[in-house]
CHARMM internal coordinates of N, CA and C (Angstrom, degrees):
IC EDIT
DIST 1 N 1 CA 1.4682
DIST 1 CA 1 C 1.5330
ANGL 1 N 1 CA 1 C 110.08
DIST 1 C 2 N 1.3332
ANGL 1 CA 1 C 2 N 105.54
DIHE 1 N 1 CA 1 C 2 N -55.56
DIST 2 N 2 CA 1.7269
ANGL 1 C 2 N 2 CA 108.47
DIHE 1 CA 1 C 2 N 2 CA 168.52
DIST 2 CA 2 C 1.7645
ANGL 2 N 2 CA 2 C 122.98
DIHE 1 C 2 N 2 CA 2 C -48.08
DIST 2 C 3 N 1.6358
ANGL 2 CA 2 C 3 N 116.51
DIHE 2 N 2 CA 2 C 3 N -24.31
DIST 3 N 3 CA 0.8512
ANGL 2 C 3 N 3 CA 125.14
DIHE 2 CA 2 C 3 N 3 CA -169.19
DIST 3 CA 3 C 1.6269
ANGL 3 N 3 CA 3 C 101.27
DIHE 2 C 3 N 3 CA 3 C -87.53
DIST 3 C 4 N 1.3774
ANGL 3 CA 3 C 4 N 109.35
DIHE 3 N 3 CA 3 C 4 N -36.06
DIST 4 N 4 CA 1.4449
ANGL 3 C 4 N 4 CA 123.78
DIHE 3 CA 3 C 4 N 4 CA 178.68
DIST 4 CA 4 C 1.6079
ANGL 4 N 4 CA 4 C 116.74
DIHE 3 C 4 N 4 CA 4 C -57.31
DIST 4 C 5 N 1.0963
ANGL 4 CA 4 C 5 N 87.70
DIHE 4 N 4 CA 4 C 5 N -24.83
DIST 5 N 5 CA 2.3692
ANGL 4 C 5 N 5 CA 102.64
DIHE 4 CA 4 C 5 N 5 CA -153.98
DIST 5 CA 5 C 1.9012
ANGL 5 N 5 CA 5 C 81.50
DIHE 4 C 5 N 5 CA 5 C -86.08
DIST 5 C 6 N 0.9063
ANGL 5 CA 5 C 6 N 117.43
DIHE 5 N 5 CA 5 C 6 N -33.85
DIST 6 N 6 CA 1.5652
ANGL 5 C 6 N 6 CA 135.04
DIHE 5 CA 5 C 6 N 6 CA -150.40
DIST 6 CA 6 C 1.4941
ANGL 6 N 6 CA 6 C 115.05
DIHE 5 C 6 N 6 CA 6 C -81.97
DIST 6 C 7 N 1.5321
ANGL 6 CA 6 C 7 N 116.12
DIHE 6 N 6 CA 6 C 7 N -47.18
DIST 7 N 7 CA 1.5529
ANGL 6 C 7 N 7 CA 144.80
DIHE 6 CA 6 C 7 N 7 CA 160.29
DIST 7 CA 7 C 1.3022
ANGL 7 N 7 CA 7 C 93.01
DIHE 6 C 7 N 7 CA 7 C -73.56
DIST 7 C 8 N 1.4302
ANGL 7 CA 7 C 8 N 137.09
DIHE 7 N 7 CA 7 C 8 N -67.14
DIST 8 N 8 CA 1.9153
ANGL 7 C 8 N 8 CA 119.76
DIHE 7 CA 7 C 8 N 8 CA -165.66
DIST 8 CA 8 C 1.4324
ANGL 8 N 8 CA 8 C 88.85
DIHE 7 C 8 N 8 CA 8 C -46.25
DIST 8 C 9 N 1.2662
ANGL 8 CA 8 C 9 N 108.40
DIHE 8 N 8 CA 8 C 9 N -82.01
DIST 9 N 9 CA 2.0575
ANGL 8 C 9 N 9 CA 116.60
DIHE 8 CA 8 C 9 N 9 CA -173.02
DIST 9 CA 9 C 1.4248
ANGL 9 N 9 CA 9 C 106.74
DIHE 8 C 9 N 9 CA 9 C -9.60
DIST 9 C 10 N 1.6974
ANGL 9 CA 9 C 10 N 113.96
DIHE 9 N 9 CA 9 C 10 N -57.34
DIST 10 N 10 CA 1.5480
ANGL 9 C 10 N 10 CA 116.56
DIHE 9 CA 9 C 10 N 10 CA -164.07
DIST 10 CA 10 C 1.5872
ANGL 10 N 10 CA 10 C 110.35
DIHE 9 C 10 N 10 CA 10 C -61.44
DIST 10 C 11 N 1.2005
ANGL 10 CA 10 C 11 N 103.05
DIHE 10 N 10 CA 10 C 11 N -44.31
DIST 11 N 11 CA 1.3033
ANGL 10 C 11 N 11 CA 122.98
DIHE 10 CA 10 C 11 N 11 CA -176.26
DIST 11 CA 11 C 1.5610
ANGL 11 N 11 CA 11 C 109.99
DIHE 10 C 11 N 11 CA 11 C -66.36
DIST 11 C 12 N 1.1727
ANGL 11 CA 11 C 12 N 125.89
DIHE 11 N 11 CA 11 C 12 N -50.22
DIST 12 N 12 CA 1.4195
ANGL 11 C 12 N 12 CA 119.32
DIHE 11 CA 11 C 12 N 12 CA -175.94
DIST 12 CA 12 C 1.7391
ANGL 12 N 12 CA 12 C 95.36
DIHE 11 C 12 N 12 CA 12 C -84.27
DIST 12 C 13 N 0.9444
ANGL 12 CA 12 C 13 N 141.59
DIHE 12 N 12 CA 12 C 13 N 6.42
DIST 13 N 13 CA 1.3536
ANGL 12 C 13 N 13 CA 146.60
DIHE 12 CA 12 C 13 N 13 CA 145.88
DIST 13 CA 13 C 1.6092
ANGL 13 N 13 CA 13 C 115.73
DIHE 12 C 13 N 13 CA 13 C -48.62
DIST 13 C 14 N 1.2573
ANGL 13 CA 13 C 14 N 81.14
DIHE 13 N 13 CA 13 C 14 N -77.94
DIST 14 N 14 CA 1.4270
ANGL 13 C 14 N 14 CA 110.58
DIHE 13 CA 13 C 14 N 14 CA -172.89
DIST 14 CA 14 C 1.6293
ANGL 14 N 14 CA 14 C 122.51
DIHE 13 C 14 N 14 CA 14 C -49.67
DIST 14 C 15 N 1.7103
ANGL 14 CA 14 C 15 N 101.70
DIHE 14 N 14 CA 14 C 15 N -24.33
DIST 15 N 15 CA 1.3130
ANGL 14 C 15 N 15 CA 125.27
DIHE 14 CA 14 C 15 N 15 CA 177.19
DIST 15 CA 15 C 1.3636
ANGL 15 N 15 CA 15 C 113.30
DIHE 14 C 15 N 15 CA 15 C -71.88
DIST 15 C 16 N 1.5231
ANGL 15 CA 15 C 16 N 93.62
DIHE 15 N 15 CA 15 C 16 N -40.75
DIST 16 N 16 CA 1.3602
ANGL 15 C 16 N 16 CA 99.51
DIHE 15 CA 15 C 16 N 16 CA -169.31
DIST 16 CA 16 C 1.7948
ANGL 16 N 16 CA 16 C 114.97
DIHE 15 C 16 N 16 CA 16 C -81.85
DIST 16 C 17 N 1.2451
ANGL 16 CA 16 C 17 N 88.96
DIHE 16 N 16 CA 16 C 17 N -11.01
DIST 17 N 17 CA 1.8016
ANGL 16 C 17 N 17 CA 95.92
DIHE 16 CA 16 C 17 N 17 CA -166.89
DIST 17 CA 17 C 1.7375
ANGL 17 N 17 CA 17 C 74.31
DIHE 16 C 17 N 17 CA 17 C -97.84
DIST 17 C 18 N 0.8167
ANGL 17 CA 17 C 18 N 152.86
DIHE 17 N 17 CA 17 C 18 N -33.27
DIST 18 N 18 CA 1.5602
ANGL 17 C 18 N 18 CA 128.30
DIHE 17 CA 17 C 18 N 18 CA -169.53
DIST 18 CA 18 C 1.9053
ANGL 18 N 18 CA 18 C 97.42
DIHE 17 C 18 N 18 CA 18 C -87.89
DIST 18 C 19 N 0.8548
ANGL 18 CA 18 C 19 N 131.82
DIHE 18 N 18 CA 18 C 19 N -3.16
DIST 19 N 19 CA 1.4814
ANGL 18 C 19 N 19 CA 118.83
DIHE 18 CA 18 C 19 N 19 CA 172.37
DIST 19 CA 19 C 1.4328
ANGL 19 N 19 CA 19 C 111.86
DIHE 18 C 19 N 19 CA 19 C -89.38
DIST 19 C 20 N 1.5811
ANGL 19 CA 19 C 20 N 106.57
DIHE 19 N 19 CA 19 C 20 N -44.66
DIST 20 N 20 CA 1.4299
ANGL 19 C 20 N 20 CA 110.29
DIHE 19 CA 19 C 20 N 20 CA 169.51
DIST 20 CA 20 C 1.7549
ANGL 20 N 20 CA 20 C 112.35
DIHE 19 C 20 N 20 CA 20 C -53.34
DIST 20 C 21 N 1.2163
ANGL 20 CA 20 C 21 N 107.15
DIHE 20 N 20 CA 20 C 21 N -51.82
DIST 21 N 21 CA 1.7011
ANGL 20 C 21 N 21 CA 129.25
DIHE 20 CA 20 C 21 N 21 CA 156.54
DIST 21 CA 21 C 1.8742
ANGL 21 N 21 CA 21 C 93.28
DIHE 20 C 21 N 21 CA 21 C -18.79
DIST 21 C 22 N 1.4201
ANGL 21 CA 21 C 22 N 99.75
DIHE 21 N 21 CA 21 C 22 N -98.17
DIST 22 N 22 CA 1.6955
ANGL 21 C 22 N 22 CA 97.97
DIHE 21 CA 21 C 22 N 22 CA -170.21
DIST 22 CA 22 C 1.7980
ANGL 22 N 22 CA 22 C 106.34
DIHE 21 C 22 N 22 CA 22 C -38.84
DIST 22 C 23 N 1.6781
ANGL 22 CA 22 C 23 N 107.18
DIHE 22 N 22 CA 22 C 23 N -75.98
DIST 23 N 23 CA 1.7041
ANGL 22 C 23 N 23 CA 100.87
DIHE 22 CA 22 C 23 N 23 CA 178.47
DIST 23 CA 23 C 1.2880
ANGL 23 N 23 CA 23 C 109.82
DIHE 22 C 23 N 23 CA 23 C -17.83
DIST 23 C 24 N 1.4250
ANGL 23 CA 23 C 24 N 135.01
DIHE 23 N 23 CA 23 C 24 N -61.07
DIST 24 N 24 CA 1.1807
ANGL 23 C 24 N 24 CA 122.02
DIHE 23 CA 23 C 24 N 24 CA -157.25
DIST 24 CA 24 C 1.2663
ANGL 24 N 24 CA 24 C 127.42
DIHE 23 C 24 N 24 CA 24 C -80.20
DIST 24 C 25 N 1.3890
ANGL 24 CA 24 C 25 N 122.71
DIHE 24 N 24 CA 24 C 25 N -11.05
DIST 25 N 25 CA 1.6793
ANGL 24 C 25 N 25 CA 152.94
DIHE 24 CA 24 C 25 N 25 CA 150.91
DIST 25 CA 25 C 1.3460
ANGL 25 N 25 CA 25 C 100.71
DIHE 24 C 25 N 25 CA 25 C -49.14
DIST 25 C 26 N 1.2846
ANGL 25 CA 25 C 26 N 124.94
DIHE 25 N 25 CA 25 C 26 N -80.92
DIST 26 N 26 CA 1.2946
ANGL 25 C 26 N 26 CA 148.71
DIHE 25 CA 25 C 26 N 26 CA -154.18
DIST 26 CA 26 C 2.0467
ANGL 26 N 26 CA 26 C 87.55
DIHE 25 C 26 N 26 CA 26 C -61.88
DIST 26 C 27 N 0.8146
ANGL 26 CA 26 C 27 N 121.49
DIHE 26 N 26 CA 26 C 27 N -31.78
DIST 27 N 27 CA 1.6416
ANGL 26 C 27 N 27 CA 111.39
DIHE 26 CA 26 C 27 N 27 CA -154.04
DIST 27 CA 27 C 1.5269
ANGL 27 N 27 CA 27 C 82.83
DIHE 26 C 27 N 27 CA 27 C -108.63
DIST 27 C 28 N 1.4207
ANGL 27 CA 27 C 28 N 131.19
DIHE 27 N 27 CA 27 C 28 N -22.15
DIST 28 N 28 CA 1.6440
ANGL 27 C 28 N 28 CA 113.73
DIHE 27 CA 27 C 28 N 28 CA -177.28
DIST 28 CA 28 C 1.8974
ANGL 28 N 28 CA 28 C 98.37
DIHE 27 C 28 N 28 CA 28 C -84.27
DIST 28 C 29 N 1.3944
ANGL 28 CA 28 C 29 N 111.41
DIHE 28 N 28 CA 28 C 29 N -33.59
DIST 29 N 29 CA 1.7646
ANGL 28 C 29 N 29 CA 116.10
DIHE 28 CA 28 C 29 N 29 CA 152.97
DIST 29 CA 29 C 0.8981
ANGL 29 N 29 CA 29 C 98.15
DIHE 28 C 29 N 29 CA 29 C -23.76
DIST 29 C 30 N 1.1950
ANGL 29 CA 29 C 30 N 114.00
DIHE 29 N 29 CA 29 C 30 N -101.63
DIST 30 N 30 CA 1.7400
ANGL 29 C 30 N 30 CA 142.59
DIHE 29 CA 29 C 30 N 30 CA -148.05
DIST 30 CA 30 C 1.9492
ANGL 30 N 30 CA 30 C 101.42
DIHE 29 C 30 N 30 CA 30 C -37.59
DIST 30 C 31 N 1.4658
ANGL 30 CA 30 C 31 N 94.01
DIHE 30 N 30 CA 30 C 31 N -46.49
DIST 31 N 31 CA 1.6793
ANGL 30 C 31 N 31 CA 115.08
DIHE 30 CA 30 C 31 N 31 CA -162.33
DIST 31 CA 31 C 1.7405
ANGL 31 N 31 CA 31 C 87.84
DIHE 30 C 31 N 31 CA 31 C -73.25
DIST 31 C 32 N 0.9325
ANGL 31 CA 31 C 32 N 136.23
DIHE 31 N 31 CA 31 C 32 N -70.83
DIST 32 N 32 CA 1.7668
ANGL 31 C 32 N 32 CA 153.13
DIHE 31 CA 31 C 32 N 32 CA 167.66
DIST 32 CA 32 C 1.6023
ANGL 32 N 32 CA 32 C 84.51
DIHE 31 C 32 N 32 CA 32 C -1.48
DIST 32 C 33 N 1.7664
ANGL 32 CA 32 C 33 N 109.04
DIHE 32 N 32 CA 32 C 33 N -99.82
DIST 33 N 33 CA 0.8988
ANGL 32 C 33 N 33 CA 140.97
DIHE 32 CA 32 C 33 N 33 CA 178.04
DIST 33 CA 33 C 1.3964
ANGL 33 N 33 CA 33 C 129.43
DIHE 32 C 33 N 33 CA 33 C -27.59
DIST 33 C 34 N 1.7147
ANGL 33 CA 33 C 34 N 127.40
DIHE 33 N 33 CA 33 C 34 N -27.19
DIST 34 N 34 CA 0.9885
ANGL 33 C 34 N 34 CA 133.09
DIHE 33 CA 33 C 34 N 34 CA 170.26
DIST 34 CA 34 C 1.2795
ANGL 34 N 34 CA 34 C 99.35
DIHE 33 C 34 N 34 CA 34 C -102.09
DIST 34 C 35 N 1.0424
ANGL 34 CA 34 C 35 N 170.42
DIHE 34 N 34 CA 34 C 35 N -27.19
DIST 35 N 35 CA 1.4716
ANGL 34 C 35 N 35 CA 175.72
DIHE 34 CA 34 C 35 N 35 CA 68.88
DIST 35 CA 35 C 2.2171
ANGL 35 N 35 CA 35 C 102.90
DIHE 34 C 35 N 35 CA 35 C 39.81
DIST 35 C 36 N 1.2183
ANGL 35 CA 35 C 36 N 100.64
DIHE 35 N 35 CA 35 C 36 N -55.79
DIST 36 N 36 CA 1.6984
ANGL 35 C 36 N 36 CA 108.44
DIHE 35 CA 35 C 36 N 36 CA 156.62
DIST 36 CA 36 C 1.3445
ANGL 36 N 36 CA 36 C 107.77
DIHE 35 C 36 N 36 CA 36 C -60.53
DIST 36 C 37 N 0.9501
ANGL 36 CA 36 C 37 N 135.96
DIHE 36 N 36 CA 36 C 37 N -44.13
DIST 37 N 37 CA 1.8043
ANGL 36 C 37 N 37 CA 143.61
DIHE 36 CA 36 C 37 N 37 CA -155.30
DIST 37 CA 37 C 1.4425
ANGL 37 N 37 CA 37 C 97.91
DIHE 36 C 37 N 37 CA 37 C -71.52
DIST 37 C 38 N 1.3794
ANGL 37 CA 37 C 38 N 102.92
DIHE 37 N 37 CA 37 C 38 N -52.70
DIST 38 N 38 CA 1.6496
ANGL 37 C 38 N 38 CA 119.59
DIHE 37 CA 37 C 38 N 38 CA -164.80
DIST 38 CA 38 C 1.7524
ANGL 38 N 38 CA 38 C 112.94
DIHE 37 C 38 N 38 CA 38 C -72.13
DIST 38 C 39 N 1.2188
ANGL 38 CA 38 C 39 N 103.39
DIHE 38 N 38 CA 38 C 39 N -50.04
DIST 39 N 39 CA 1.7176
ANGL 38 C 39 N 39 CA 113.11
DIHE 38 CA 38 C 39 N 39 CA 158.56
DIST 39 CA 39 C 1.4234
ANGL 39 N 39 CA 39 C 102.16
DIHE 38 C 39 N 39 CA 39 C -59.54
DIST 39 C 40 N 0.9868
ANGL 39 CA 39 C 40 N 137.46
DIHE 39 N 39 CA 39 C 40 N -47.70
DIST 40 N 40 CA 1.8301
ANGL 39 C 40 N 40 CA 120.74
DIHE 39 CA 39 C 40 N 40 CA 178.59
DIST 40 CA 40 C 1.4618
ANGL 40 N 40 CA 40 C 117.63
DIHE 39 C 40 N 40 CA 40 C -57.49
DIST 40 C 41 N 1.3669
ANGL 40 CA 40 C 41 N 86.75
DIHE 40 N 40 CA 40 C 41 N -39.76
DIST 41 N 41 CA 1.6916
ANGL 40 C 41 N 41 CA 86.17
DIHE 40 CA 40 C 41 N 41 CA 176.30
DIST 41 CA 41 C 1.3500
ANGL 41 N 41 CA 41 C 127.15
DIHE 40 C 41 N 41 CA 41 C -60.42
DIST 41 C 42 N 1.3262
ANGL 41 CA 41 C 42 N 108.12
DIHE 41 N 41 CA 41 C 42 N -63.98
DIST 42 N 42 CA 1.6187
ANGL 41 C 42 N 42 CA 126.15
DIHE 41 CA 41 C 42 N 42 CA 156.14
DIST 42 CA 42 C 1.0006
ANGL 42 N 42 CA 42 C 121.77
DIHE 41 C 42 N 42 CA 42 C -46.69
DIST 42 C 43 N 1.1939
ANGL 42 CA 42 C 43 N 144.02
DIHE 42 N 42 CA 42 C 43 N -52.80
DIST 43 N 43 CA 1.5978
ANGL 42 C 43 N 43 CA 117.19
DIHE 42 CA 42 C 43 N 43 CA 137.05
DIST 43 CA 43 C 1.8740
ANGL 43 N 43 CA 43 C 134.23
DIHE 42 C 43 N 43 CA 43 C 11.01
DIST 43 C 44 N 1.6068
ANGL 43 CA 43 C 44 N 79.46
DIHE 43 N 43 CA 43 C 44 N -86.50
DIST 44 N 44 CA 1.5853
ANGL 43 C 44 N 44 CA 107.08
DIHE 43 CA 43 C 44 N 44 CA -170.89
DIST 44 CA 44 C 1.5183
ANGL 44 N 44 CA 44 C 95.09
DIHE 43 C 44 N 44 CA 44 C -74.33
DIST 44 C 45 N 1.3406
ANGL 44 CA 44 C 45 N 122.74
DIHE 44 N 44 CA 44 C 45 N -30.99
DIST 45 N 45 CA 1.8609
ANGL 44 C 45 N 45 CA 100.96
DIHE 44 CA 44 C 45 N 45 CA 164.30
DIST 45 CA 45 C 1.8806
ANGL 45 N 45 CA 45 C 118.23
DIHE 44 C 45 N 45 CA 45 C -59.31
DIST 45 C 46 N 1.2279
ANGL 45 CA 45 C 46 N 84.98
DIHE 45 N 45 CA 45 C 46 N -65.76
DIST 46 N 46 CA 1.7191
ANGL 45 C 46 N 46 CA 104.12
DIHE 45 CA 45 C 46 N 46 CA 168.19
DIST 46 CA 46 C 1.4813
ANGL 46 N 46 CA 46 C 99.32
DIHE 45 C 46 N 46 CA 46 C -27.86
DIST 46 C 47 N 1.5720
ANGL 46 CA 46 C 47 N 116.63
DIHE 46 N 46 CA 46 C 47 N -79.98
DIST 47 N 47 CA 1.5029
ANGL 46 C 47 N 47 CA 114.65
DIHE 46 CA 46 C 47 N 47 CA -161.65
DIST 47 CA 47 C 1.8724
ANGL 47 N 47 CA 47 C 97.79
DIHE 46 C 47 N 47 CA 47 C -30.55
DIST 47 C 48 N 1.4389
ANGL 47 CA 47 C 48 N 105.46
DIHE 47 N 47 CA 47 C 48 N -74.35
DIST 48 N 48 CA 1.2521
ANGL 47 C 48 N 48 CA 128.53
DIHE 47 CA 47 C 48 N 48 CA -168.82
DIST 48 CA 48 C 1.5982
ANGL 48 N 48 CA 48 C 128.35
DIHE 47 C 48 N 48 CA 48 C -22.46
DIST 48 C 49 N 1.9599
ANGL 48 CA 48 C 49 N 90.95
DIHE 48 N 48 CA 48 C 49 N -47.30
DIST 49 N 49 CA 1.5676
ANGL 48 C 49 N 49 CA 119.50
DIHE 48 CA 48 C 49 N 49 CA -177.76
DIST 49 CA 49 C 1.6766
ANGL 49 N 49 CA 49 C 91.66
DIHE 48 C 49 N 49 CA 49 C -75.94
DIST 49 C 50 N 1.3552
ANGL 49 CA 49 C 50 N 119.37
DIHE 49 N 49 CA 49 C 50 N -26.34
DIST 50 N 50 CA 1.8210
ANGL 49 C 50 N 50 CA 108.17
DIHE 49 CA 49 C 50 N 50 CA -166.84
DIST 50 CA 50 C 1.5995
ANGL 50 N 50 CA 50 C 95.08
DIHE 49 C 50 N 50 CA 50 C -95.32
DIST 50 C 51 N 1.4010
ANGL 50 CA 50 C 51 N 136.34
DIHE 50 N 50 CA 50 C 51 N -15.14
DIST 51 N 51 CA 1.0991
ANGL 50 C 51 N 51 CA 109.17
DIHE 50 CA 50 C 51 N 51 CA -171.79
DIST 51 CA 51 C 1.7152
ANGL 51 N 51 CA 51 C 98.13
DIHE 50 C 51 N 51 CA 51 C -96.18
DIST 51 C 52 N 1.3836
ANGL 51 CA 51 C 52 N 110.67
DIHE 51 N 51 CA 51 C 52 N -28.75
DIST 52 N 52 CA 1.4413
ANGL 51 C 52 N 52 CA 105.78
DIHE 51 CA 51 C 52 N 52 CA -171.26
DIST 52 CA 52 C 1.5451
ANGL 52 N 52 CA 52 C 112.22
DIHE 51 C 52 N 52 CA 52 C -75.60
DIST 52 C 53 N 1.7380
ANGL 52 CA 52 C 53 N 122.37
DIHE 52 N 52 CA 52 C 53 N 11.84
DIST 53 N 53 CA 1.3989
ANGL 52 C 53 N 53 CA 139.73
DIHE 52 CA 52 C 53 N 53 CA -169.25
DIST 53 CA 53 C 1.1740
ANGL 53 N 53 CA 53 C 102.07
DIHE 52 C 53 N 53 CA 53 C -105.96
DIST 53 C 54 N 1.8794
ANGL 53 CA 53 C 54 N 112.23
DIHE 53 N 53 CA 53 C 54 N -44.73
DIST 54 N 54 CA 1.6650
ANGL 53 C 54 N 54 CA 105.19
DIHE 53 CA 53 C 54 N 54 CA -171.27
DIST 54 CA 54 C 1.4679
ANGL 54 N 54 CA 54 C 89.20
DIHE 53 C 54 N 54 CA 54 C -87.64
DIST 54 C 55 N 1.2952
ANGL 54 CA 54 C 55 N 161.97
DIHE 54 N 54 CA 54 C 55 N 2.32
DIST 55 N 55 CA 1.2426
ANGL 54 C 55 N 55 CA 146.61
DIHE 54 CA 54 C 55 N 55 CA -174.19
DIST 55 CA 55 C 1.7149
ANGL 55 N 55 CA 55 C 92.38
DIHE 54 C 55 N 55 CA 55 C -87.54
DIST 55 C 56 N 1.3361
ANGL 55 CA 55 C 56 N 116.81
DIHE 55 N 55 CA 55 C 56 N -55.47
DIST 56 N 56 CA 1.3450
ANGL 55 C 56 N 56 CA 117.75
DIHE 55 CA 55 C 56 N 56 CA -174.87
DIST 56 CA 56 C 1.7604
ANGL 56 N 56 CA 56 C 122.57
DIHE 55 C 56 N 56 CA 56 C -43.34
DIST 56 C 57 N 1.7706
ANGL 56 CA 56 C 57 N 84.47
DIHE 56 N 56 CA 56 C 57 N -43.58
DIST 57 N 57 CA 1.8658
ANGL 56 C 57 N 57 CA 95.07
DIHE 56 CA 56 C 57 N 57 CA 168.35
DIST 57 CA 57 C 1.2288
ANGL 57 N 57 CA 57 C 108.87
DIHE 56 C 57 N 57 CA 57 C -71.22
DIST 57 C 58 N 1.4728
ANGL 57 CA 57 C 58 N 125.07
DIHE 57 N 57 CA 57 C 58 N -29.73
DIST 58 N 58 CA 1.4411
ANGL 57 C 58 N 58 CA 98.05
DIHE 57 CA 57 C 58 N 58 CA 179.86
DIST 58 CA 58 C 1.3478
ANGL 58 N 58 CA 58 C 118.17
DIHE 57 C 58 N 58 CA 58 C -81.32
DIST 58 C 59 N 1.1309
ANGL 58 CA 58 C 59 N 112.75
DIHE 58 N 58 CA 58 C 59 N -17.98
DIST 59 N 59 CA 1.8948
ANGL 58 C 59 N 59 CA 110.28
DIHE 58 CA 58 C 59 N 59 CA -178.62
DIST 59 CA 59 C 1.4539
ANGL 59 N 59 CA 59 C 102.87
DIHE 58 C 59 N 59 CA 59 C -75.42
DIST 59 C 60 N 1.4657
ANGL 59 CA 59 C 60 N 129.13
DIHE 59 N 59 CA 59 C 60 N -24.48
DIST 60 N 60 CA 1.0375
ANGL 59 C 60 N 60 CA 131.16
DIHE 59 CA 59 C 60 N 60 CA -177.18
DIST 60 CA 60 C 1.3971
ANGL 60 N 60 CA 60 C 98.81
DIHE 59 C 60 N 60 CA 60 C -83.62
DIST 60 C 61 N 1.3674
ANGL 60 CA 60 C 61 N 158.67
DIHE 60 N 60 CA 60 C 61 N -57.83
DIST 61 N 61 CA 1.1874
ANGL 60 C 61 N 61 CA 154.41
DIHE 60 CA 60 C 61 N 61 CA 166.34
DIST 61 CA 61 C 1.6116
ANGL 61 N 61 CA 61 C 98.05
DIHE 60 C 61 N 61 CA 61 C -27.53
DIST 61 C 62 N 1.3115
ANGL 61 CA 61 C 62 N 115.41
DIHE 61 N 61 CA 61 C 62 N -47.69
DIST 62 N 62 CA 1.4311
ANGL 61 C 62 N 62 CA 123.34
DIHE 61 CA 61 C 62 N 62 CA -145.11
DIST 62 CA 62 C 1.9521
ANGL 62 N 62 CA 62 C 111.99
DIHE 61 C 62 N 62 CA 62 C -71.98
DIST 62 C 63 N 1.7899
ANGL 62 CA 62 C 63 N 91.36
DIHE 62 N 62 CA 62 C 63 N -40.67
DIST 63 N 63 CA 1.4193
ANGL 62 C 63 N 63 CA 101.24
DIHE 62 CA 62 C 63 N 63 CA -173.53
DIST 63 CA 63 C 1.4828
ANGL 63 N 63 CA 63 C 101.79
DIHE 62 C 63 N 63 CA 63 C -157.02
DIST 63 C 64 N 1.4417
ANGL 63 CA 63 C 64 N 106.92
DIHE 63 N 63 CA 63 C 64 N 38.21
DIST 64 N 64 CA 1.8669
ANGL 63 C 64 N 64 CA 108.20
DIHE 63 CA 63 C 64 N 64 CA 167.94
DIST 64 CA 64 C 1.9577
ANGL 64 N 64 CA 64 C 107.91
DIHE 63 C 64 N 64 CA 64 C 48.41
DIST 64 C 65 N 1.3235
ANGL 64 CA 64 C 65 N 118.74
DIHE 64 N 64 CA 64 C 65 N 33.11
DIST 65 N 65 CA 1.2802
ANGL 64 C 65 N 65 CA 113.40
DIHE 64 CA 64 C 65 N 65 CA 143.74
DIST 65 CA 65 C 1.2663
ANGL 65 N 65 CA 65 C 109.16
DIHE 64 C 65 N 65 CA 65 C -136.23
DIST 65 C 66 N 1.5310
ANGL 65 CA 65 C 66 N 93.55
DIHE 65 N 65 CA 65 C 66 N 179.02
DIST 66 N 66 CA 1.5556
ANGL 65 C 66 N 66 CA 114.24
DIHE 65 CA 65 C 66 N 66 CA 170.21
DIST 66 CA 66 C 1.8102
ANGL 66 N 66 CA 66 C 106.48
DIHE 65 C 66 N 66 CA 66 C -134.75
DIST 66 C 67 N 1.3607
ANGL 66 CA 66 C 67 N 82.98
DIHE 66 N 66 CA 66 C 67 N 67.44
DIST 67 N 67 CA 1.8841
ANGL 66 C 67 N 67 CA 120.07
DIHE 66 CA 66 C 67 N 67 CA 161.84
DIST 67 CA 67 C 1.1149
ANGL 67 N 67 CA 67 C 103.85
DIHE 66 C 67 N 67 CA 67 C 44.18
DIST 67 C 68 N 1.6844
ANGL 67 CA 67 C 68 N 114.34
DIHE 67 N 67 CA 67 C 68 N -127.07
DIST 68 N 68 CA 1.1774
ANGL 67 C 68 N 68 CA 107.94
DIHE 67 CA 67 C 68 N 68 CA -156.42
DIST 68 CA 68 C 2.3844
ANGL 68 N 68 CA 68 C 127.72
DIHE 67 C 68 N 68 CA 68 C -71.11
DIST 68 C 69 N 1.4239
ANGL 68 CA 68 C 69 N 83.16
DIHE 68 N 68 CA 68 C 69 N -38.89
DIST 69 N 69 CA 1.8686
ANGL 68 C 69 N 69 CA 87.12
DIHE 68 CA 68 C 69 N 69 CA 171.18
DIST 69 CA 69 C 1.4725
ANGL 69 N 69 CA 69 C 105.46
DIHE 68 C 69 N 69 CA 69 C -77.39
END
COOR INIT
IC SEED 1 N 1 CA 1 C
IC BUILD
C-alpha cells in the first residue's frame, strides 16, 4: 500500500512536471516567435525609414531641398 501511495505521488508528479514541461515549450514558442516577429517588423520599418532617407538625400543633392517641409 505504501508502495502504491508512493508511485500514484510519482506519477501525479510527474504529470504535473510534464504539463509545466509543455507550458514551458509552448511559451519559449510563443516568446521565439514574437521576438522574430518584432525584428521583422523593425526591419521592414528601418528598410522603409532608410529608403525614404536616401530619397530625401537625393532630392536634396538634386535641387538643395529636402521636399516638402
Amino acid at each position: 500500500a505504501k508502495n502504491l501511495k508512493i508511485i500514484i505521488q510519482y506519477i501525479q508528479m510527474h504529470a504535473c512536471f510534464r504539463v509545466k514541461f509543455i507550458l514551458l515549450i509552448i511559451f519559449m514558442l510563443a516568446f521565439i516567435f514574437m521576438h522574430t516577429f518584432r525584428r521583422l517588423v523593425l526591419c521592414q520599418v528601418n528598410f522603409i525609414v532608410r529608403v525614404d532617407t536616401h530619397k530625401k538625400m537625393f532630392q536634396f543633392a538634386k535641387d538643395g531641398s529636402l521636399g516638402p517641409e
